[in-house]
C-alpha positions as CSV (number, residue, x, y, z in Angstrom):
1,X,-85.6,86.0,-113.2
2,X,-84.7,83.8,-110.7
3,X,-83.8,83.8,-107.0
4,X,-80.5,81.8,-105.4
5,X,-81.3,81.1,-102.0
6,X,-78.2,79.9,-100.0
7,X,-77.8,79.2,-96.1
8,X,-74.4,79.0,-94.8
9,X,-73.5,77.4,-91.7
10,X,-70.0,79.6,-90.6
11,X,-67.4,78.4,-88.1
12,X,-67.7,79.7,-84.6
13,X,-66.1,82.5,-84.1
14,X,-65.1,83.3,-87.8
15,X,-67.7,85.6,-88.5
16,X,-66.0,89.3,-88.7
17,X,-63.8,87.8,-91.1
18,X,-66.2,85.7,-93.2
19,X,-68.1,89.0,-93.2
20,X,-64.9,91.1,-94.6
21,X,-64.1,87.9,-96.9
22,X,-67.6,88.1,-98.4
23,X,-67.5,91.6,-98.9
24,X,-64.6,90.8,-101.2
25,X,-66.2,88.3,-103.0
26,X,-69.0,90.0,-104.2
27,X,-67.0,91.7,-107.0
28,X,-66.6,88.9,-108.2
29,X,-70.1,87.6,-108.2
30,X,-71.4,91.5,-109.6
31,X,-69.0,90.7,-112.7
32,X,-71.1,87.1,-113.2
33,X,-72.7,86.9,-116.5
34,X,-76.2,87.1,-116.2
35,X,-76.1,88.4,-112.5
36,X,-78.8,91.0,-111.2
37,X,-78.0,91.4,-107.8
38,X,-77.4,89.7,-104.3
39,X,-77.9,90.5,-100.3
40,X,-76.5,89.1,-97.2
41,X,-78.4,88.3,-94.3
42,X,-77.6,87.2,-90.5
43,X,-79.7,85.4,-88.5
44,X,-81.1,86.7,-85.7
45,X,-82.0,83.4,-83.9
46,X,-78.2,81.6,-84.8
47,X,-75.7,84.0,-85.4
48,X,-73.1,82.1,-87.2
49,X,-76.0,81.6,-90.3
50,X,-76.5,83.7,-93.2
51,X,-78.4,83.2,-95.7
52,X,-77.1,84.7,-99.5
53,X,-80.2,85.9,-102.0
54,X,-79.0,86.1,-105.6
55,X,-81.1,87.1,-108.2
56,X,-80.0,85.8,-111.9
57,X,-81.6,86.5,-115.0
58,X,-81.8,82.5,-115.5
59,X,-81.0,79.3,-113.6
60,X,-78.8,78.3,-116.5
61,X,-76.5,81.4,-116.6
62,X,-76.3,80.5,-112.9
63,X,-76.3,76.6,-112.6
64,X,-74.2,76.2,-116.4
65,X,-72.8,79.6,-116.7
66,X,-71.1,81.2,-113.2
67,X,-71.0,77.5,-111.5
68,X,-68.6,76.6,-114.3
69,X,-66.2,79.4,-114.6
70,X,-62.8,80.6,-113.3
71,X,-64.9,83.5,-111.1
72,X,-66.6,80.9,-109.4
73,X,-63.3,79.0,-108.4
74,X,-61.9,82.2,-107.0
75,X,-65.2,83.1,-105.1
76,X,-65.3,79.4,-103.6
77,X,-62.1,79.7,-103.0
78,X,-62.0,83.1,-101.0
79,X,-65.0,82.0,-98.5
80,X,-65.2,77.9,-98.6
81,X,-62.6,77.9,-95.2
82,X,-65.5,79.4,-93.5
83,X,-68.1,76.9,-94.1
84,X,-69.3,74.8,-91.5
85,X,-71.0,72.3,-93.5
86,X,-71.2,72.4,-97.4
87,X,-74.1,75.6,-97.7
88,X,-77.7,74.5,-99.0
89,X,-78.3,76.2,-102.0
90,X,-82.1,76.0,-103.6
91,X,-83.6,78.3,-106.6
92,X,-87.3,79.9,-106.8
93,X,-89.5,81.6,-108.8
94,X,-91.7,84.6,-107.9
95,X,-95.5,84.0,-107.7
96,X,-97.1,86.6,-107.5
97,X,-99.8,87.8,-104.7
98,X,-100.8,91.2,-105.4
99,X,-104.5,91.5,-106.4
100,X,-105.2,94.2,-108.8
């Protein structure tokens, strides 16, 4: 599994609406091949960032797969008026910490 970390910079004053436009973009992300699941998150400190956390089952179905499809178009398409600045997207793996 893998972890799509994305921090969006959203033009002043848009963000009721980039909120409402994101909410109807995530069907389309849910119907993503190899998709797991995704949050949004505010920022406390800067209120027009958010950072987007979505878990694939593999950077490929994400990178190759979703990155190059129609559904990817239209979910670019239904949020990219909102960007700021282009939105920094970065992948990780979990390590884990737990002693046992």
């Amino acid at each position: 599994m893998i972890r799509e970390v994305a921090t969006l910079s959203i033009k002043a004053g848009m963000r009721n609406d980039f909120e409402s436009a994101f909410r109807h973009a995530s069907s389309i992300l849910e119907a993503a091949r190899g998709y797991i699941t995704h949050e949004l998150h505010k920022c406390v400190e800067a209120a027009d960032r958010y950072m987007v956390i979505v878990q694939w089952h593999s950077l490929k179905e994400h990178a190759v797969g979703f990155r190059h499809t129609v559904q990817y178009e239209q979910w670019n398409a239904l949020l990219e008026a909102y960007y700021e600045s282009p939105p920094q997207v970065e992948h990780y793996v979990q390590i884990p910490v737990h002693l046992k």
